[in-house]
C-alpha positions in Angstrom: -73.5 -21.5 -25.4 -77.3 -21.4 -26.4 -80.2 -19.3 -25.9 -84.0 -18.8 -26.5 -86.1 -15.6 -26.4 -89.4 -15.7 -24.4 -91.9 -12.7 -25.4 -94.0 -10.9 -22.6 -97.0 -13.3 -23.9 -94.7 -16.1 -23.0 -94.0 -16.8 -26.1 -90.7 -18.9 -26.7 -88.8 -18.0 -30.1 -86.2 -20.2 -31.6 -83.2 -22.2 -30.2 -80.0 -20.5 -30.9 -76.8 -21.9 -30.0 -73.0 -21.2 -31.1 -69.6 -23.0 -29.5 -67.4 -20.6 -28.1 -63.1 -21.7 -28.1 -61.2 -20.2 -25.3 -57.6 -20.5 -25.9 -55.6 -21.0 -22.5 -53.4 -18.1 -20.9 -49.6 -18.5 -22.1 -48.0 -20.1 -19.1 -44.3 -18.6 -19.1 -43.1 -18.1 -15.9 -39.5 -18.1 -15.2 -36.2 -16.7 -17.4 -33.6 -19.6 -17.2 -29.8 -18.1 -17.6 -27.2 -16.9 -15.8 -28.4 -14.1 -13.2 -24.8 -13.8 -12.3 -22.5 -11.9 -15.3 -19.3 -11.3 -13.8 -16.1 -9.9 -15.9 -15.0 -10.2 -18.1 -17.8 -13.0 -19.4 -20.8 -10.4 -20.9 -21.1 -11.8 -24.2 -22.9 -14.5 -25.8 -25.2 -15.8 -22.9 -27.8 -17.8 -23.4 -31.1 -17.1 -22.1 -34.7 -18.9 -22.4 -38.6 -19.4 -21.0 -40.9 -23.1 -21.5 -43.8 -21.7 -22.6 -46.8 -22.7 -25.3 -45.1 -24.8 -28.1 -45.6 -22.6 -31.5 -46.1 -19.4 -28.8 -43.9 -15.7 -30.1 -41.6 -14.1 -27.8 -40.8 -10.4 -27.8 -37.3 -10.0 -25.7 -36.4 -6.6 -24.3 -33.0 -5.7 -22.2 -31.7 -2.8 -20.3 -28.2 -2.7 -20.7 -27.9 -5.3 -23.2 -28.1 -6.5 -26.7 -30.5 -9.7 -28.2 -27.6 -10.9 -30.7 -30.4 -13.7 -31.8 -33.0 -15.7 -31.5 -35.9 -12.5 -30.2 -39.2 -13.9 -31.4 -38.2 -17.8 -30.4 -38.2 -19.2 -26.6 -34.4 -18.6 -26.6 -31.6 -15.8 -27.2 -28.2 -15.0 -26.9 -27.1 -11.7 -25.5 -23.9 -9.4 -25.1 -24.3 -6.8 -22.0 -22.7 -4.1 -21.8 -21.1 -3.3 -18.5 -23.2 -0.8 -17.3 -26.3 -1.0 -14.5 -28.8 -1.6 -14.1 -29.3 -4.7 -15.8 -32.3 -6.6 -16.6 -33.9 -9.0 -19.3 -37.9 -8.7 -20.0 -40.1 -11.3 -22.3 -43.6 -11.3 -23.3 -45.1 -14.3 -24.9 -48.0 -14.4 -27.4 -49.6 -17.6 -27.9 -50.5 -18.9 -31.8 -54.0 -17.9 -31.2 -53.0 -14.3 -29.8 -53.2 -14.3 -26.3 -50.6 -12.8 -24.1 -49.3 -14.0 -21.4 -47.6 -12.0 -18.4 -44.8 -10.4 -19.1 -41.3 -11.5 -16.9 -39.0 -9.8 -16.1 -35.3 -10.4 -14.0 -32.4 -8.6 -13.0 -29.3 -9.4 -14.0 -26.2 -8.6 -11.5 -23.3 -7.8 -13.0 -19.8 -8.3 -10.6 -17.1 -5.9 -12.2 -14.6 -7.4 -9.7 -11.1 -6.3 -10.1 -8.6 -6.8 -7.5 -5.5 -3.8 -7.4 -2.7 -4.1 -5.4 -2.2 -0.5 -4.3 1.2 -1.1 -2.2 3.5 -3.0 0.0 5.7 -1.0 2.5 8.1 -1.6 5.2 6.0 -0.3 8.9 7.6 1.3 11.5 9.4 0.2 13.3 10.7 -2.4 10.6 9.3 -5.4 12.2 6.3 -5.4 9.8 4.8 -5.0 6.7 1.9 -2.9 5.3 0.1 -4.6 3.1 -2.9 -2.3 0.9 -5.3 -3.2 -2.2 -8.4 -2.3 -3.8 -11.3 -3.7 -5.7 -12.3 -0.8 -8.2 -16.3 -1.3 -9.5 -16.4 -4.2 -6.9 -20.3 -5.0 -5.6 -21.3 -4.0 -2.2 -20.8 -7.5 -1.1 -19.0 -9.4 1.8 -15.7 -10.8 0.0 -13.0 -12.8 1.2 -9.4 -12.3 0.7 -6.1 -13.9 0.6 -3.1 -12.8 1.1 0.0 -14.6 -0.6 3.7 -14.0 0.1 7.0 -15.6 -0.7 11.1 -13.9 -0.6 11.6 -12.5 -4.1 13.2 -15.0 -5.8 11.6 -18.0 -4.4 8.3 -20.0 -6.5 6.5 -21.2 -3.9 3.8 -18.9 -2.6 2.8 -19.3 1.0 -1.1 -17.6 2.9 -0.5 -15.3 5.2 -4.0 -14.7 6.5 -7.6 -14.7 5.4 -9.4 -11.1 5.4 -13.1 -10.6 5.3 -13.8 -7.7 3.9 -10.9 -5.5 4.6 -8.3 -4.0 2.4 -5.5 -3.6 4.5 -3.1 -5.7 6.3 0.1 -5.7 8.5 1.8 -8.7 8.7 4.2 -8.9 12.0 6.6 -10.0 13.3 8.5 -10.2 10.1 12.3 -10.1 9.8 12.9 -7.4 6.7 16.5 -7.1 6.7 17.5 -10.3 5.4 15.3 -9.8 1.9 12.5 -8.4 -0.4 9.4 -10.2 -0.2 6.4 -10.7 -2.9 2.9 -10.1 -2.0 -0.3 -10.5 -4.3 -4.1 -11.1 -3.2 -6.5 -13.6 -4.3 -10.3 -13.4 -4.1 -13.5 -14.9 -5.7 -16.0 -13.1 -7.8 -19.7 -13.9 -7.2 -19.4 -16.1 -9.9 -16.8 -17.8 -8.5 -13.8 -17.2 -10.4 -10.5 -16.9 -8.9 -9.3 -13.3 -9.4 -5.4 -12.4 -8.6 -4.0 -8.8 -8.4 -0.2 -7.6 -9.4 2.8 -8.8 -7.6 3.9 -5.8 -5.7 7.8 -6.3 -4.0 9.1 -4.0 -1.6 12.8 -1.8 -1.3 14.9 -4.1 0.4 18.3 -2.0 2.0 21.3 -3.8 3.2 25.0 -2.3 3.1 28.1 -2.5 5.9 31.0 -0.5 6.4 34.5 -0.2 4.0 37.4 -0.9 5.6 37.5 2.6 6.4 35.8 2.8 10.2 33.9 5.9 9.2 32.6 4.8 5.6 29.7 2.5 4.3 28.4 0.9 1.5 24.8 0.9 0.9 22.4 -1.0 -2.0 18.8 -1.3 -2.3 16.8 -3.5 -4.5 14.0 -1.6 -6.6 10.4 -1.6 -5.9 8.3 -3.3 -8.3 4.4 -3.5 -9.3 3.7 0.2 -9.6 1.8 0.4 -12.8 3.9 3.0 -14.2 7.2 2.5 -12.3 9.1 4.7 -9.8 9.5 8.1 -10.2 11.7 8.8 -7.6 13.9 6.8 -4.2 14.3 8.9 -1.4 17.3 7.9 0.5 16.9 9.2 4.5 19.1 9.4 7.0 18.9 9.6 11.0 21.8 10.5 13.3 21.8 10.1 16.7 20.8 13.6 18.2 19.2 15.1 15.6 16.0 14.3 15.7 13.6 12.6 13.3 15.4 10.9 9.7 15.8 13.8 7.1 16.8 13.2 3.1 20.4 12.9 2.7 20.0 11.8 -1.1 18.0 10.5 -3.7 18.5 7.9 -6.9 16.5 7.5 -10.3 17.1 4.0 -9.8 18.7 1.9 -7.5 22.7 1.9 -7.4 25.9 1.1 -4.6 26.8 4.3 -3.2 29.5 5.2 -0.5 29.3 7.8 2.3 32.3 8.8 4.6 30.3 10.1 7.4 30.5 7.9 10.2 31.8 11.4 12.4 28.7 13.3 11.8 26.9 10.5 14.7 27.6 7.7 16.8 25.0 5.9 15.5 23.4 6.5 12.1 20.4 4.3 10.1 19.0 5.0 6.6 15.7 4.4 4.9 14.8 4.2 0.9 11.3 5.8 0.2 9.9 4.6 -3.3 7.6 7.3 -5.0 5.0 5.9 -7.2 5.1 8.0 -10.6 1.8 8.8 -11.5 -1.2 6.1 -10.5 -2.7 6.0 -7.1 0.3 8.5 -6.2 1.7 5.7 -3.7 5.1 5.5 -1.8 6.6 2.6 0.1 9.8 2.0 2.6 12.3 0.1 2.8 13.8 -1.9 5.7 15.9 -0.1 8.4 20.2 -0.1 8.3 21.6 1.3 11.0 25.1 1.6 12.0 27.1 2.5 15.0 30.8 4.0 15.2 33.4 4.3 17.9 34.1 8.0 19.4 37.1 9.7 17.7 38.6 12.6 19.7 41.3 15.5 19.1 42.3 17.9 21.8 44.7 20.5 21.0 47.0 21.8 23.3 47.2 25.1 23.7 45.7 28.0 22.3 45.8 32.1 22.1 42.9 33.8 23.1 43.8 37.6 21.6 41.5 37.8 19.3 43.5 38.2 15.8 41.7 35.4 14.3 44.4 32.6 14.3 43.9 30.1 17.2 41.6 32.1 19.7 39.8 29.1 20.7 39.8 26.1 22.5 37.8 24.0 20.7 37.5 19.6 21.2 37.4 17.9 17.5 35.0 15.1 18.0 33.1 12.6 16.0 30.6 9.8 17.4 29.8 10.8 20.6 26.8 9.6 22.6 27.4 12.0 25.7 30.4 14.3 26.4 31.5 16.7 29.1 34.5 18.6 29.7 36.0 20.7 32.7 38.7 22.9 32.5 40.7 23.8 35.9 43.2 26.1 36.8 46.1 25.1 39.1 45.0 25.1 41.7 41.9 22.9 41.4 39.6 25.6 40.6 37.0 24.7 38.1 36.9 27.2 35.5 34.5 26.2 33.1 32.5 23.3 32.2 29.9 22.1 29.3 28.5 19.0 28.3 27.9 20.1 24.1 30.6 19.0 21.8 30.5 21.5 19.8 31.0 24.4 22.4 34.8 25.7 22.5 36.5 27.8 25.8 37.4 31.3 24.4 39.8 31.8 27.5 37.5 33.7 29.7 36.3 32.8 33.6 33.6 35.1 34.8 33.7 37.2 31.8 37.2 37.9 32.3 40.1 36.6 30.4 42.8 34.2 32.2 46.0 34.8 32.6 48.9 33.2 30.4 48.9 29.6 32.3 49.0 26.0 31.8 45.4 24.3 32.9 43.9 21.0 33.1 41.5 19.4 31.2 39.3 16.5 32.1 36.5 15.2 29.4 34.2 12.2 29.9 32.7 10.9 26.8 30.6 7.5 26.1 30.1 5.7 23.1 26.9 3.8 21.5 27.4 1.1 24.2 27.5 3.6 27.0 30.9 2.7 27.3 32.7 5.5 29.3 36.2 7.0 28.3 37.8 9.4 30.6 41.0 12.1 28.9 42.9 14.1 31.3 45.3 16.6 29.8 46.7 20.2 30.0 46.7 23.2 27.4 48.7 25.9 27.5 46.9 29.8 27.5 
């Protein structure tokens, strides 16, 4: 650059000139390195910028720590596992110019894949299938579900899930044996992650020799973190409505009820409490079994109230339907009901009979609907 002074009497002064250097903007643009941190790979990850050679380079993080190399083109860092995340660099050329300073995010995928249970549906034709991925990304993921019987090595897919955590695989036969289930997915990096093997109660059992006994067993539950706290055996019986507890184990064992009276048909269910953790519980597989009707009429009774005999009452055990009429001799029905468990205390019409010999006739079915038919007579 030069320049010469001119007076107001147009005077020109001397020629003075001088070279001016300019130095050219540093040029770093982009942060190579992984943008992707999933877990549990955080530490010792390379990152770097091209820029001017013999430039500086000041390195800043949120969320993460410059293990070595801040002031060169290239560092290592450890992040922590919190967010945000983010790497920053500023480079200053030899002859002190600075350049832009760049800046990237860094996305951190905390995938972890829980199985939370597996559990017999109802009715037992199925299986409910449910997991979780704790500090996983809002982000479309893809799941596979694995099974094989307990026992077995081979694992076979059930199905592919896109973004769902749940699944109930049916038809499925779950009285023959437990089954195995884990899930598989990929982190954004694209590591395969694999949750717990959960295995569900599997019940089986059959009757003693005895027609009115059986002999159950169940297998435990397994992949609760911190075990079982508690099975819950239940028990339905035909009549009285919805499966109550009949009994409950610390750990599996073989146990033996005599019981078969109490229904004509009868079907158990183990419930598996999850002690502690994500407070889960799971069922078992159905067993249900049916007994043949067992009947006892006595034949006579005295209805005079001094507390020995007074009534005439049917001793029954697995019944599906029952009804019994009692007549008098000539024909003349008496009295009648259709509940087992009602007894005649001697009366027609609010009065008592007379001292007689009367007819009985009961029809009863079984769990078949098979119908029986007893005629007989009891004395008064």
């Amino acid at each position: 650059i030069d320049v010469m002074e001119l007076s107001k009497d147009s005077c020109w002064g001397n020629l003075i000139d001088t070279f001016v250097i300019v130095h050219p903007k540093p040029t770093a643009k982009l942060i190579a390195g992984p943008l992707i941190v999933c877990d549990p790979n955080y530490s010792n990850l390379n990152y770097s910028v091209t820029g001017f050679v013999n430039s500086t380079y000041k390195w800043t993080t949120i969320n993460g720590t410059i293990v070595s190399g801040n002031g060169t083109d290239k560092v290592v860092v450890n992040w922590s596992k919190n967010e945000p995340a983010s790497i920053k660099v500023l480079e200053t050329s030899e002859f002190g110019c600075l350049g832009d300073s760049i800046s990237q995010e860094i996305t951190l995928d905390k995938l972890i894949v829980e199985m939370l249970v597996v559990s017999v549906g109802t009715p037992d034709d199925r299986m409910e299938i449910s997991w979780k991925t704790p500090n996983s990304k809002n982000v479309l993921r893809s799941y596979e579900l694995q099974k094989r019987k307990t026992g077995d090595l081979v694992w076979t897919m059930v199905a592919k899930i896109n973004d769902f955590t749940n699944y109930i695989e049916q038809p499925l036969n779950t009285d023959n044996n437990a089954y195995d289930y884990q899930i598989k997915v990929k982190d954004l990096c694209g590591v395969e992650k694999t949750s717990e093997t959960h295995t569900n109660v599997w019940l089986f059992g059959s009757k003693t020799e005895d027609p009115y006994e059986v002999k159950l067993e169940f297998s435990p539950y397994s992949g609760f973190k911190n075990g079982v706290s508690k099975y819950v055996l239940y028990r339905y019986v035909s009549g009285d409505g919805p499966a109550q507890p009949y009994d409950s184990f610390d750990d599996p064992k073989q146990v033996y009820y005599k019981n078969g009276l109490d229904g004509y048909q009868q079907c158990y269910r183990v419930l598996s409490y999850e002690d502690g953790g994500n407070n889960q519980v799971s069922w078992s597989n159905e067993v249900c079994f049916n007994f043949a009707p067992t009947i006892y009429v006595p034949n006579a009774f005295t209805p005079n109230n001094d507390g020995l005999n007074d009534k005439f009452k049917i001793q029954s055990g697995a019944i599906k339907t029952f009804n019994l009429k009692i007549f008098d001799r000539w024909g003349e029905k008496i009295w009648e009901t259709d509940n087992e468990n009602e007894y005649w205390d001697g009366t027609s019409k609010n009065e008592l009979v007379q001292v007689d010999v009367y007819m009985y006739v009961i029809t009863l079915t079984d769990f078949k609907d098979k119908p029986y038919h007893l005629n007989g007579t009891v004395h008064v």
